[in-house]
C-alpha positions in Angstrom: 23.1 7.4 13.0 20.6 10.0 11.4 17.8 10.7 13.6 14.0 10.3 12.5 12.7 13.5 12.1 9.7 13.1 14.4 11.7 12.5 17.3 13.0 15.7 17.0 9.9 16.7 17.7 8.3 18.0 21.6 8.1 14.7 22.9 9.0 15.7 26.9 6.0 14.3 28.7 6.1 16.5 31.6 6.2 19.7 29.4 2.8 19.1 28.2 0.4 22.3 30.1 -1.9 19.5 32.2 -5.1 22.0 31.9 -5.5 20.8 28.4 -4.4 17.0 28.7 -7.4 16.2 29.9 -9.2 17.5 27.1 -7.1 15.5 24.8 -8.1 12.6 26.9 -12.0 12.9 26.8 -11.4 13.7 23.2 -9.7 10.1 22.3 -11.8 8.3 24.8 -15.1 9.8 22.5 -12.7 8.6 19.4 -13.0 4.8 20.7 -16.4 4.5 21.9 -17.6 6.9 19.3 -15.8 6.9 16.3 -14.4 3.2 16.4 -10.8 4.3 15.8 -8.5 1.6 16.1 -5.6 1.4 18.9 -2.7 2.3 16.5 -4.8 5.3 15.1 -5.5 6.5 18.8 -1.9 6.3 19.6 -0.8 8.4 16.6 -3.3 11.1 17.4 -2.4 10.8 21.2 1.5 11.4 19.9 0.4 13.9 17.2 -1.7 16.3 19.7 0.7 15.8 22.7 3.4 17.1 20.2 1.0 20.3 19.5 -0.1 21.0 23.1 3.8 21.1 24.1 4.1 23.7 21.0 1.6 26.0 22.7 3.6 25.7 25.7 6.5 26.9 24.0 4.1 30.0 22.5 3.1 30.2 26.0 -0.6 30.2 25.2 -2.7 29.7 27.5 -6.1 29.9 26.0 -6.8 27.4 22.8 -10.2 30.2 21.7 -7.2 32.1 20.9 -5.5 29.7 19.0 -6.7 30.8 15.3 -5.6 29.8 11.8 -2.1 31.5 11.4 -1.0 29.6 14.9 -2.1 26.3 12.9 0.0 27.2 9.7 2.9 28.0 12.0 2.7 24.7 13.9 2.6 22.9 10.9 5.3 25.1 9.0 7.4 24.3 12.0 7.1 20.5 11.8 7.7 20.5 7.5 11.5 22.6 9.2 12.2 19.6 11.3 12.2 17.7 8.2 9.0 15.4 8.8 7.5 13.8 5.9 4.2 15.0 4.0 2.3 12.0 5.0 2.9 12.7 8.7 2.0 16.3 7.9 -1.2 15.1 7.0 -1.2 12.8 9.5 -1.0 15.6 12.0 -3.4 17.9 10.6 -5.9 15.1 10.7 -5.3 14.6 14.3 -6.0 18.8 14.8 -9.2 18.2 12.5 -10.5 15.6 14.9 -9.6 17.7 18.0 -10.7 20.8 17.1 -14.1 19.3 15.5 -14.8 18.3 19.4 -13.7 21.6 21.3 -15.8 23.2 18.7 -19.5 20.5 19.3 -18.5 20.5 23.0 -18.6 24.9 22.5 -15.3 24.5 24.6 -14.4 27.5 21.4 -17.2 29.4 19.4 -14.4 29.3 16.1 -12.9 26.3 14.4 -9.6 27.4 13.0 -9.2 23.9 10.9 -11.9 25.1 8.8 -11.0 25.3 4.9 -7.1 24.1 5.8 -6.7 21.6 3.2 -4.4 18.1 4.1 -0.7 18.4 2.5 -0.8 16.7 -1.5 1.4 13.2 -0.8 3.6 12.7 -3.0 3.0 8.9 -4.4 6.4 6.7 -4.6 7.1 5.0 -7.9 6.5 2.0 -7.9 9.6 -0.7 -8.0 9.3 -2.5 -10.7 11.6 -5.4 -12.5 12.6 -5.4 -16.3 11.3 -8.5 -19.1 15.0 -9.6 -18.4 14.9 -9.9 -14.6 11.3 -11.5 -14.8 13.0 -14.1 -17.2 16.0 -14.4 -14.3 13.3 -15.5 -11.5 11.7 -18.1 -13.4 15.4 -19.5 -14.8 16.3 -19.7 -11.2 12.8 -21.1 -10.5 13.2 -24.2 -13.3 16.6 -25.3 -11.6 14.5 -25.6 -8.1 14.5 -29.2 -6.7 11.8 -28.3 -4.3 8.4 -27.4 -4.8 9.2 -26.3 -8.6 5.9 -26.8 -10.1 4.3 -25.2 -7.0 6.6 -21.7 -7.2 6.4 -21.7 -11.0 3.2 -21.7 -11.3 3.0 -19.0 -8.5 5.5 -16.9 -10.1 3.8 -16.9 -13.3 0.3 -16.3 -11.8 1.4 -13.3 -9.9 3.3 -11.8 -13.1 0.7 -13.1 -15.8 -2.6 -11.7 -13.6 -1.1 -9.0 -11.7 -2.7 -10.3 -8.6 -2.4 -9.0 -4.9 -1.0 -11.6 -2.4 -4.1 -12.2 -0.6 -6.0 -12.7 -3.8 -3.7 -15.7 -5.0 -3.9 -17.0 -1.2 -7.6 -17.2 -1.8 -8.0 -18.6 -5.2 -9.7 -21.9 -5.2 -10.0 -24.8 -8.1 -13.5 -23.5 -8.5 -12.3 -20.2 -9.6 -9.7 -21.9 -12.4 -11.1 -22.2 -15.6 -8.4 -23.3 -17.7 -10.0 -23.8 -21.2 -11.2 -20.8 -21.3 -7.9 -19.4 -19.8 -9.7 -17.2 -17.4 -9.5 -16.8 -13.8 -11.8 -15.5 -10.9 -10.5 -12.7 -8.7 -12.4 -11.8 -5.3 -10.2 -8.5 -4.6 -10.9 -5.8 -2.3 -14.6 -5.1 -0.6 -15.0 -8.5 -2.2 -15.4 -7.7 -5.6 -15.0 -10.0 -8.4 -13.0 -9.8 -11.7 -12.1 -11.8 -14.1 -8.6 -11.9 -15.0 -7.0 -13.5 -18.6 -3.9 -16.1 -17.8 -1.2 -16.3 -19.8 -0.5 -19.0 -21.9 2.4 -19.5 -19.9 0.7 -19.4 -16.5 -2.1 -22.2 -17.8 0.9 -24.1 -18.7 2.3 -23.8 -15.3 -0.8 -24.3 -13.4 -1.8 -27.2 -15.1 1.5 -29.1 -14.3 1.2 -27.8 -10.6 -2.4 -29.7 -10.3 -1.1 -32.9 -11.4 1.5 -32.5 -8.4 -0.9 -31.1 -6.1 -3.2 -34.0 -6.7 -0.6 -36.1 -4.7 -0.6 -33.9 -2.0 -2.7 -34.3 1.4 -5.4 -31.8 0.4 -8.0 -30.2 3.3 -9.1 -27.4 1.2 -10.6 -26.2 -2.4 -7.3 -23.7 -2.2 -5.2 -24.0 -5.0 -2.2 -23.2 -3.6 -1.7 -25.3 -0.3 0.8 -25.5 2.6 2.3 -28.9 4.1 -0.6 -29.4 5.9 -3.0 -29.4 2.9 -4.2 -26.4 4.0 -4.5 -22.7 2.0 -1.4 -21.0 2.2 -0.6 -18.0 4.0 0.6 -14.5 2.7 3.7 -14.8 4.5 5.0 -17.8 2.6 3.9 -16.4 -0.7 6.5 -13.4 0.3 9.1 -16.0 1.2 8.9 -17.7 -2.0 9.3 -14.7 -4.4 12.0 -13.3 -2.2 14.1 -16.8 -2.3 14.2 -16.5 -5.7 14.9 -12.9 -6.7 17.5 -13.6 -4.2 19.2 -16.0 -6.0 18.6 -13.9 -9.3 20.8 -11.7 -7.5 18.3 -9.0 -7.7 17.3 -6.5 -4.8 15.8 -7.5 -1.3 12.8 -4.8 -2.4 11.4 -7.7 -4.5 8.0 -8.5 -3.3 4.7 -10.2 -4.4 3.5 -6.7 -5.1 6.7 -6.0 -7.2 5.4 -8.4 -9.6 1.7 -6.4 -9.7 3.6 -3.5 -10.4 5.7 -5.1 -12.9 2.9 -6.6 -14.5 1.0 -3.3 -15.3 3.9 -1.8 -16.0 5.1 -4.4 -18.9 1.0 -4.0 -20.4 1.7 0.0 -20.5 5.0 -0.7 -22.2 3.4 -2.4 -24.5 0.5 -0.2 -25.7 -2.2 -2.1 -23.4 -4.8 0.9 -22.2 -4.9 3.1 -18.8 -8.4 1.4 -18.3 -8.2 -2.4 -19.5 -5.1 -2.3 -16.6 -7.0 -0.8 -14.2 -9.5 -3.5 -14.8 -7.2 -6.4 -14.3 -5.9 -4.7 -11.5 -9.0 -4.6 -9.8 -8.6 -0.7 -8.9 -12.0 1.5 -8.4 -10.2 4.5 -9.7 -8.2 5.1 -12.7 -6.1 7.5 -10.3 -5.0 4.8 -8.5 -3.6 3.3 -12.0 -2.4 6.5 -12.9 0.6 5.9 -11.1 2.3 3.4 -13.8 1.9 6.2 -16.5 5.0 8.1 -16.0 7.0 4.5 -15.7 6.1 3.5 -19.7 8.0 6.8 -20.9 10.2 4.1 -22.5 6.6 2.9 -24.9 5.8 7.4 -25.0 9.9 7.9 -26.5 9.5 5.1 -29.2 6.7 6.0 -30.1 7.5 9.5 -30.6 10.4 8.3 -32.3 9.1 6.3 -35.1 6.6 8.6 -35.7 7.9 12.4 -35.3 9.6 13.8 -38.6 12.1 15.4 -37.3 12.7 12.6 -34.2 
């Protein structure tokens, strides 16, 4: 079994010099009270700086005034040879920012040697994303369902037709339908709203699931509603999308955000523009949309094709 890189890294207790755990200590206590960092954060910088303290052991350095810039870089240098990724890189930089910013307000050094050490670029992942054909495989599946099949096509097509986030379609109510006008209302992240075009094929769907859902025992203006009548929860959404790309035979990676990613994809594909998608996506910077570009190369090489001479 391979090992995880960053438990390959200093992690003996005991090793760690005990003159400057207690600085690490005041430091993350300030963090809470001060700084509102969460438990999980606190525990990563607690791992992060007990895995740099037992470094300095190994340097046998005894004084952190003397710990300067170059000692940083090496520390770090020494972590990217052990293989760890460059999102924990950054992560443990950010943990040394934090640090150091204290020793450096408390005067415990007269010299911050974070200053102008920039965090690690991360590399973003491509985004998994299915073809037209695999879409059309869910929803076949889907119409052979004897359970609930108005319910998860109408889900299905939602998520695929808007490009929505889980949590938005858990939170979309009958007030935020507005089917002759095939529009819906979005309340994304920081609570902003957007209105998002359905697809003919979604209206469609979502019209027959309201006639079903009318039967139901209903205790909420949620559109989509558990047994109880009540909204449904995120977790069930992910069930429901991976039941069915299961029995599409397609990977276990499908996901409620595989289908916003397919989604923006498919527009890109099909000439829609950078900004209009990072409109219906609901993103505050076109960076964060940026992502899809290099996915429609297949829309980029037709193009090129039909158009270049000598293509």
């Amino acid at each position: 079994m391979e090992k995880n890189p960053e438990s390959l890294l200093w992690m003996n207790q005991n090793e760690i010099d005990l003159k400057f755990k207690p600085l690490v200590d005041y430091f993350l206590e300030l963090a809470v009270f001060e700084l509102g960092l969460s438990e999980n954060t606190i525990k990563t910088y607690r791992r992060n700086l007990d895995s740099f303290l037992l470094f300095i052991n190994e340097k046998q350095e005894n004084d952190l005034s003397k710990v300067n810039t170059h000692f940083i870089l090496e520390y770090l240098l020494t972590l990217q040879k052990k293989g760890i990724s460059a999102r924990s890189l950054a992560q443990h930089l950010s943990s040394l920012k934090g640090f150091y910013k204290f020793l450096y307000s408390e005067q415990i050094i007269d010299k911050n040697p974070i200053d102008g050490l920039d965090t690690p670029r991360l590399s973003k992942k491509l985004p998994h994303f299915l073809t037209e054909g695999e879409i059309e495989q869910i929803l076949k599946i889907a119409e052979t369902s004897t359970r609930n099949k108005e319910r998860d096509l109408a889900i299905l097509e939602l998520f695929y037709s808007c490009g929505l986030r889980v949590s938005e379609l858990t939170t979309i109510t009958i007030n935020d339908l507005s089917i002759n006008e095939g529009m819906l209302r979005v309340q994304g992240k920081g609570d902003k709203i957007r209105i998002v075009p359905m697809g003919g094929r979604a209206i469609e769907r979502i019209q027959q699931w309201l006639k079903v859902r009318e039967t139901k025992k209903i205790k909420s203006l949620a559109v989509f509603l558990s047994r109880s009548g009540q909204p449904m929860s995120r977790v069930t959404l992910w069930r429901i999308i991976k039941h069915y790309a299961l029995l599409a035979g397609l990977s276990d990676r499908v996901t409620p955000h595989t289908l916003r990613h397919t989604f923006a994809t498919h527009l890109l594909n099909r000439g829609a523009d950078l900004r209009v998608v990072q409109e219906l996506l609901g993103h505050s910077n076109i960076s964060t949309t940026q992502i899809y570009t290099h996915v429609s190369v297949e829309r980029i090489t037709q193009a090129h094709k039909n158009a270049h001479p000598r293509a």
